[in-house]
ZAMARGU-4260 file (C-alpha; in steps of 0.2 Angstrom, whole numbers, plus 5000, padded with zeros to 4 digits):
<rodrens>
0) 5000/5000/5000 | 5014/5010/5005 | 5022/5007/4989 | 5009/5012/4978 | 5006/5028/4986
5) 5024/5032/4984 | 5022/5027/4964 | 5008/5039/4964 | 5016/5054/4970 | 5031/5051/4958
10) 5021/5049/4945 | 5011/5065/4950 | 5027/5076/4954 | 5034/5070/4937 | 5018/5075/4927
15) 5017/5092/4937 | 5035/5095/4932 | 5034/5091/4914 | 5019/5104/4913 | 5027/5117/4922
20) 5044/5116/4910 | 5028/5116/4895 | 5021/5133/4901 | 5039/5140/4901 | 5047/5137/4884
25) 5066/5139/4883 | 5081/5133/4876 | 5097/5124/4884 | 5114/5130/4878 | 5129/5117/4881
30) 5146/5122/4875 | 5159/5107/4876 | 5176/5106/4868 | 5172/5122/4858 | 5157/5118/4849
35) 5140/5125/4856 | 5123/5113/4859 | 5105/5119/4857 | 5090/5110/4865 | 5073/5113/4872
40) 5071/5113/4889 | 5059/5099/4889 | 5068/5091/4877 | 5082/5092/4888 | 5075/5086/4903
45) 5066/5071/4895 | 5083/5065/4889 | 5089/5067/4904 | 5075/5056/4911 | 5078/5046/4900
50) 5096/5041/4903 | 5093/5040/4921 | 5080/5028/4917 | 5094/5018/4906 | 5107/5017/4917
55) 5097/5012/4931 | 5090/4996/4921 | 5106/4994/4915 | 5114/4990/4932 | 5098/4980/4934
60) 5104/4967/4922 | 5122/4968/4928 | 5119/4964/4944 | 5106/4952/4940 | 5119/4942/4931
65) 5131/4945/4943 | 5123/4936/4957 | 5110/4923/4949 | 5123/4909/4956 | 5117/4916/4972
70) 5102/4918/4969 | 5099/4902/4961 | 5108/4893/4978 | 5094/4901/4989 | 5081/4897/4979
75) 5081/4880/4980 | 5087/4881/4997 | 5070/4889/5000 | 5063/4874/4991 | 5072/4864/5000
80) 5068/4871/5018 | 5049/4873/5013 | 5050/4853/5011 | 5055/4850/5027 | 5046/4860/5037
85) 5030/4853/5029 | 5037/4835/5034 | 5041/4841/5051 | 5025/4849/5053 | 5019/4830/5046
90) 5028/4821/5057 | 5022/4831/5073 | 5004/4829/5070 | 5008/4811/5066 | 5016/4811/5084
95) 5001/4818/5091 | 4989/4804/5084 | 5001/4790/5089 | 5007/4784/5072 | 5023/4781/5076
100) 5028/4775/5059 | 5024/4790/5050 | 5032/4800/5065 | 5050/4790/5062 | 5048/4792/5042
105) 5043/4812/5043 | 5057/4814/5058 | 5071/4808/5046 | 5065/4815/5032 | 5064/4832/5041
110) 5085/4828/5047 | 5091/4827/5029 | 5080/4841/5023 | 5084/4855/5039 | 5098/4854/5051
115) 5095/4852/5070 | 5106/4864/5074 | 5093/4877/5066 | 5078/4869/5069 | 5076/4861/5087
120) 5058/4854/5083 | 5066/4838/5077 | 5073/4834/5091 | 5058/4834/5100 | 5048/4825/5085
125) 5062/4809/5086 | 5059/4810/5107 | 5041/4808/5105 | 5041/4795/5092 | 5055/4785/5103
130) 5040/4787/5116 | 5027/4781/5104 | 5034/4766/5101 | 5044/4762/5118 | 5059/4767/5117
135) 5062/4777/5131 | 5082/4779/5134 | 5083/4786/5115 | 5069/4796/5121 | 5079/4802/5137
140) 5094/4806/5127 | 5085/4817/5115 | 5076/4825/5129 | 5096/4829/5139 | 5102/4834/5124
145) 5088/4849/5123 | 5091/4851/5141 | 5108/4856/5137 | 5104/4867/5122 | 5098/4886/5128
150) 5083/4887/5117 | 5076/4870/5122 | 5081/4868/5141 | 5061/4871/5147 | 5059/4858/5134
155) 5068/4846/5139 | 5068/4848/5156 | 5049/4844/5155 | 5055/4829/5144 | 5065/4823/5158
160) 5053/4828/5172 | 5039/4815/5164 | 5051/4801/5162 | 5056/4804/5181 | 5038/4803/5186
165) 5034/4790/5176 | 5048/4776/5182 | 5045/4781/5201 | 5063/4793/5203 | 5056/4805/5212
170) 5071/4813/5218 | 5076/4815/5201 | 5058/4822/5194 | 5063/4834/5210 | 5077/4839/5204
175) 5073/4843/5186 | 5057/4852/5193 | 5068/4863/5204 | 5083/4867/5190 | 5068/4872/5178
180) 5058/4882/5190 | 5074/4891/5195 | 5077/4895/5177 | 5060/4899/5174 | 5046/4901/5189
185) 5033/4907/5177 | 5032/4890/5173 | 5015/4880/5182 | 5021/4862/5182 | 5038/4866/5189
190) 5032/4878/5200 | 5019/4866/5206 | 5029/4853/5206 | 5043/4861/5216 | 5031/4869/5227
195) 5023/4852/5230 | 5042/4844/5233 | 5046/4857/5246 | 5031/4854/5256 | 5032/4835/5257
200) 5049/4840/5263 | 5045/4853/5276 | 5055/4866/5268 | 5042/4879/5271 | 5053/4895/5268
205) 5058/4890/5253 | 5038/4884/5248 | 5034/4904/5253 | 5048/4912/5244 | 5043/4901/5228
210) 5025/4905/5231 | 5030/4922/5231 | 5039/4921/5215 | 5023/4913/5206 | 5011/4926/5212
215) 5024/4939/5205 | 5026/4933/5190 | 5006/4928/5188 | 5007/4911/5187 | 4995/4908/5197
220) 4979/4920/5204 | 4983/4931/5219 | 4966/4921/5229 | 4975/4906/5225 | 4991/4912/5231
225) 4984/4921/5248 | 4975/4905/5251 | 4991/4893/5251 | 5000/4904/5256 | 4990/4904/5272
230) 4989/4884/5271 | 5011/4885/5271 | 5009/4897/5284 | 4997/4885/5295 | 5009/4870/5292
235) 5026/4880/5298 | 5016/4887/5314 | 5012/4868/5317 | 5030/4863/5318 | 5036/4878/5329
240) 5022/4876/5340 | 5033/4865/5355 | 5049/4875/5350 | 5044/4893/5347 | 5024/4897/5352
245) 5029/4915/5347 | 5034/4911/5332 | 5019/4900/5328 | 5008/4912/5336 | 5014/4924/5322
250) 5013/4913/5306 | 4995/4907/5314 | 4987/4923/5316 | 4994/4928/5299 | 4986/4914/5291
255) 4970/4918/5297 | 4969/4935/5289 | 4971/4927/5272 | 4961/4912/5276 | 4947/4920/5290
260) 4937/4903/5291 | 4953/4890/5293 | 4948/4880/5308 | 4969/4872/5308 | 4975/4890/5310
265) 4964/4894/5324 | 4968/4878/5333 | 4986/4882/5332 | 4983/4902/5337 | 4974/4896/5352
270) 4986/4883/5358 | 4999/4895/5354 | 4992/4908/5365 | 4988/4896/5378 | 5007/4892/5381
275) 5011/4910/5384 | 4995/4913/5396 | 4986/4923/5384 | 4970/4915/5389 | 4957/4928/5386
280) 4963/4930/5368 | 4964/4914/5362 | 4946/4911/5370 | 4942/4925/5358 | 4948/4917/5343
285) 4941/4901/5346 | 4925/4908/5347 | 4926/4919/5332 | 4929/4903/5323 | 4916/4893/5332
290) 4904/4906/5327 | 4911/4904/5308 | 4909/4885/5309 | 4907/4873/5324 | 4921/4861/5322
295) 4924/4846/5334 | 4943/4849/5338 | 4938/4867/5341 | 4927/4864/5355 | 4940/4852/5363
300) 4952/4866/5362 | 4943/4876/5370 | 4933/4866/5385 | 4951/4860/5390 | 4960/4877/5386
305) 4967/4876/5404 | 4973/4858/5411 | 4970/4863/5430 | 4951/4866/5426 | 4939/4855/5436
310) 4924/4846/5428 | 4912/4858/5432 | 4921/4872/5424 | 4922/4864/5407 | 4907/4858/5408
315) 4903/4879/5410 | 4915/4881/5395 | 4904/4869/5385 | 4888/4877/5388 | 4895/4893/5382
320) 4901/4887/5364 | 4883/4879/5363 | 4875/4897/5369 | 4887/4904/5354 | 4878/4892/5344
325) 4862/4885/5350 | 4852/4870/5341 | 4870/4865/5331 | 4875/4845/5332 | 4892/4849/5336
330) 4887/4861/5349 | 4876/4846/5359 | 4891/4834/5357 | 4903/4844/5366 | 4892/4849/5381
335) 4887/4830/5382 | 4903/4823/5384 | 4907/4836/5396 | 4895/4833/5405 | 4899/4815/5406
340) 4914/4819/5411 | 4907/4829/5426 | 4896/4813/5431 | 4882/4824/5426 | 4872/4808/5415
345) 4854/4816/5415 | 4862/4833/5406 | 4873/4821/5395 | 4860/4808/5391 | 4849/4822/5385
350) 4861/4833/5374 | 4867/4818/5366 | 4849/4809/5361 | 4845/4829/5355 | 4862/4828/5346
355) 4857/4810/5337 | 4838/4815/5334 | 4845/4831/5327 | 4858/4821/5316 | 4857/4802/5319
360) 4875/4797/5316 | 4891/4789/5324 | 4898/4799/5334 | 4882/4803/5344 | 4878/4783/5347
365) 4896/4782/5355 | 4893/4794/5368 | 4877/4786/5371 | 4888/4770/5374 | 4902/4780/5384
370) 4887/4785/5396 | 4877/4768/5398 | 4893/4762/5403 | 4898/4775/5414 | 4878/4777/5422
375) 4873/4759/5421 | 4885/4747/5417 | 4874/4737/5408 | 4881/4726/5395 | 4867/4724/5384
380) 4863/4741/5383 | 4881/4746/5378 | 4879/4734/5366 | 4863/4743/5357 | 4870/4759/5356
385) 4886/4751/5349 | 4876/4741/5335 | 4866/4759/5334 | 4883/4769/5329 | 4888/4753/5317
390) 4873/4757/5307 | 4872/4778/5307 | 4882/4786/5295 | 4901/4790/5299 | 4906/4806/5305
395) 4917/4818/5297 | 4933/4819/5295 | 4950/4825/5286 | 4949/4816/5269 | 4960/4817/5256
400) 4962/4809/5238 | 4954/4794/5250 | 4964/4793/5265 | 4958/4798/5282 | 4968/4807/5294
405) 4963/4812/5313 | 4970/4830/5308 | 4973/4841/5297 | 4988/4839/5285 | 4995/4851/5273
410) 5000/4840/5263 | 4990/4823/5253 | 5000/4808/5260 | 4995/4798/5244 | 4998/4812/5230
415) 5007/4822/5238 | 4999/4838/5233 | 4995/4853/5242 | 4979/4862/5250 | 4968/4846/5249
420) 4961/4841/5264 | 4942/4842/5265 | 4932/4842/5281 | 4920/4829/5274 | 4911/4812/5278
425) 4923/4799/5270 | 4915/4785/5259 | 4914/4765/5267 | 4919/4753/5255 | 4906/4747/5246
430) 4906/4728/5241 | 4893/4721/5231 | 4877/4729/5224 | 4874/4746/5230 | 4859/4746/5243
435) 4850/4757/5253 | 4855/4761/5271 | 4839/4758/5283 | 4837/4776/5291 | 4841/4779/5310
440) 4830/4784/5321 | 4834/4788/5338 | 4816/4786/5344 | 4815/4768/5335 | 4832/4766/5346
445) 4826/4772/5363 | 4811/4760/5358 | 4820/4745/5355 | 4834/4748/5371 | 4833/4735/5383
450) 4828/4739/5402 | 4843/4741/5413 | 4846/4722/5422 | 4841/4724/5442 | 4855/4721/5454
455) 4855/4706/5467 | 4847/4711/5483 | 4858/4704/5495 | 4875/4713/5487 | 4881/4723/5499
460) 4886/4734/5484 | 4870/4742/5473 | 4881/4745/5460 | 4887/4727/5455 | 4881/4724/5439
465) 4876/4704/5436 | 4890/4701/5424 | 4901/4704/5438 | 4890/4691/5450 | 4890/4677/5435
470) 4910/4680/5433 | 4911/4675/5451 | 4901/4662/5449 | 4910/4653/5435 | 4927/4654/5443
475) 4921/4646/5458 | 4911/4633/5448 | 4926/4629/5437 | 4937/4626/5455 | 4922/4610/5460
480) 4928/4594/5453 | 4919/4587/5439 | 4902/4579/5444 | 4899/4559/5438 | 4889/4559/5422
485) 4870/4555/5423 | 4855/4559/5417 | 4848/4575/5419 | 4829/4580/5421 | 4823/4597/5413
490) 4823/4609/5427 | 4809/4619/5434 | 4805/4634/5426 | 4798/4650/5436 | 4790/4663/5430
495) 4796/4677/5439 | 4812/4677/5450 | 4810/4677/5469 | 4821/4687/5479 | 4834/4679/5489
500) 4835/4679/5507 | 4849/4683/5518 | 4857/4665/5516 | 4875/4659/5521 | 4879/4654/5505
505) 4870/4659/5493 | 4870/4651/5478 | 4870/4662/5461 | 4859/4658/5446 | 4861/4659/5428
510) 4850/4662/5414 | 4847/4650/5399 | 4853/4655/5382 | 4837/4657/5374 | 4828/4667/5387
515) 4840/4677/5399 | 4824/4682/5412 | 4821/4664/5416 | 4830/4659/5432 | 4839/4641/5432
520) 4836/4633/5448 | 4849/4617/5444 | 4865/4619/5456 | 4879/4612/5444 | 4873/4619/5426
525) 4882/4613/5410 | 4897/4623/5407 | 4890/4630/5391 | 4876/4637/5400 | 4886/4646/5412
530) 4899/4655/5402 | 4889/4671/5393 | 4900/4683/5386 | 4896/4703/5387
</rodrens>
């Protein structure tokens, strides 16, 4: 476009000129050598023209001839290097669709047509045909031999990084993984990789500093970054917390102004500040959080915030987190086994059946348990409430890529990568066809629990449960020397149990296997009717 403008003003300038010397006739004198020469003026300057315009093609066709050798070389050169990138560029999407017979052919073809010292793409097309078809050290020495080439170092690096990953080295796909995101952080994979390699390790400065070098160069978004940041902050607070509380204290509290709802950081700020006696503050945090989202560790934290505490003050704790947040399943759960703790079973009896009719799972069945046993004692009982909890769903934990973990980890123990922990219900194993679980109901449960099992009356000790008198028994059975065998008539059966008078040897009675009620009057029982397990 440029070009033709220019032709157009010359041609313009030309035609102006030509009328101008038109308008203003004249003639042109030349004297050379003596002798004198007349001409127009536009005569003159059209032959003036005109000689330009000879010379000028005139050097045209010498140097034309002068370097057509040349220019004869280069163009089939061209030719030659049009052909081979059109095979290369063959060959790669060859690669890319697995055909690792055309790949080979257009590779080779692509070596005799370009040189790979001009056109590092073959290098890569023979690596990823070697890989194609299996042959993984030819691809391993193509992908070193861009490694060590500045133009293809990324390249190969990656190359290398892959390979390593693939046979299990991981040290070596750490290395590689540094080296290139040294060379290049603005890289993702090696920055994540590395990242993820410095974590595993524990190296949480250098994980920071290289997080820091990702966000600056935007590789990844500054939410993402402020959120692991806060994560690799959470995970160096947890290591200094026995060694240096301040420290942790620090790291901690800064984590929870990138991450506000991270219930890990707020753990470890609390127990942080507990260990410099900064009660009243920690409290505060711990609340906040628990006002965010009631979490289970959050509430033991903070009911046994100080170690010289009786049970009644926790229990006093406990009720305030559940004030905080009132009709909340994690909130009955903490003030009920506080309360058991404080022998208070009418309190924890109730918060806990709230807690399971609210939410009918595990964890609420197992405190039931924790109190019949602790109230009661009976056995049977225990036993509901345990077959109660086998049947309700499982509570939630730390879960990550399938593994569950009793806290929270920074890192995923089976992948190893980063910021994946979820506060979740983990899946059973499922085996067989898939069927639906029968709902729990804590009414249907309370319905179905057996009556607690009456004590003896002459026990000096109301509290002796009857597995306790029937372990008794059998040991002093089993110390009688065998009886003869004979025949044995069916004994009598009462209806309902007698009580026992004040006797000098009183003699203990067992129940039958099929109705436990009924008393068995016979004084030396079979041994199969005597053992029951609880």
């Amino acid at each position: 476009m440029i070009r033709l403008v220019v032709f157009v003003a010359l041609v313009v300038v030309l035609g102006y000129g030509f009328s101008w010397l038109a308008d203003r006739p004249g003639d042109l004198s030349l004297v050379w050598e003596g002798r004198l020469y007349q001409a127009k003026l536009i005569v003159a300057a059209s032959g003036l023209i005109a000689l330009i315009a000879v010379v000028m093609i005139a050097w045209w066709l010498i140097r034309t001839v002068w370097t057509s050798p040349h220019s004869v070389r280069r163009y089939f050169r061209a030719r030659k290097r049009d052909r081979g990138y059109q095979a290369l560029s063959t060959g790669l999407i060859a690669a890319g669709a697995g055909n690792a017979l055309l790949a080979r052919k257009m590779a080779a073809r692509s070596r005799g047509l370009i040189r790979a010292d001009q056109e590092p793409l073959i290098n890569l097309l023979e690596a990823q045909a070697a890989l194609i078809e299996g042959r993984h050290d030819e691809a391993r020495a193509k992908f070193e031999a861009m490694a060590n080439d500045p133009e293809t170092r990324e390249l190969g690096l990656r190359g290398l990084y892959l390979e390593a990953k693939r046979l299990g080295a991981n040290e070596a796909a750490r290395q590689y993984a540094e080296k290139a995101a040294d060379n290049a952080p603005y890289l993702p994979w090696a920055a994540q990789a590395t990242l993820e390699y410095r974590s595993q390790s524990g190296r949480w400065d250098d994980a920071i500093r290289l997080l820091e070098q990702q966000k600056a160069a935007r590789v990844v978004e500054k939410q993402d970054a402020d959120r692991l940041r806060g994560v690799l902050l959470t995970a160096r607070a947890d290591d200094k917390l026995e060694s240096d509380p301040a420290g942790a204290r620090d790291d901690a509290m800064h984590a929870l102004k990138l991450i506000a709802d991270f219930e890990p950081a707020a753990i470890i700020a609390a127990k942080a500040l507990f260990r410099e006696d900064k009660l009243r503050k920690a409290a505060s945090i711990l609340e906040q959080s628990w006002k965010a989202g009631p979490h289970p560790e959050i509430g033991r934290t903070y009911v046994l915030a100080r170690s010289g505490d009786s049970s009644v003050d926790r229990l006093k704790r406990a009720e305030k987190l559940e004030a905080l947040r009132p009709n909340n399943v994690e909130s009955l759960l903490v003030v009920a086994q506080a309360a058991l703790d404080a022998q208070h079973f009418a309190k924890a009896r109730a918060k806990a059946e709230a807690a399971a009719r609210m939410q009918p799972r595990e964890a609420a069945f197992l405190l039931l348990a924790d109190i019949e046993e602790a109230e009661t004692g009976d056995q049977g009982r225990v036993r509901h409430w345990l077959a109660q909890a086998l049947k309700a769903p499982r509570d939630p934990a730390w879960v990550a890529d399938g593994f569950v973990s009793d806290k929270w980890l920074p890192v995923s123990p089976i992948t190893g990568r980063l910021d994946v922990f979820e506060w979740k219900a983990p899946f059973g194993q499922l085996e067989g066809p898939v069927e639906e679980r029968p709902t729990i109901s804590i009414d249907a449960a309370l319905r179905t629990l057996p009556p607690v099992r009456e004590t003896r009356p002459e026990s000096s000790a109301n509290d002796h449960r009857i597995i306790e008198l029937e372990r008794a028994a059998t040991i002093a059975e089993a110390a009688r020397p065998a009886p003869a065998p004979k025949s044995v008539s069916p004994a009598p059966v009462a209806k309902q149990p007698e009580p026992v008078t004040a006797q000098p040897e009183p003699k203990p009675f067992y129940g039958m296997p099929d109705d436990p009620g009924v008393r068995n009057t016979k004084a030396e029982p079979e041994p199969k009717t005597r053992l029951r397990l609880f």
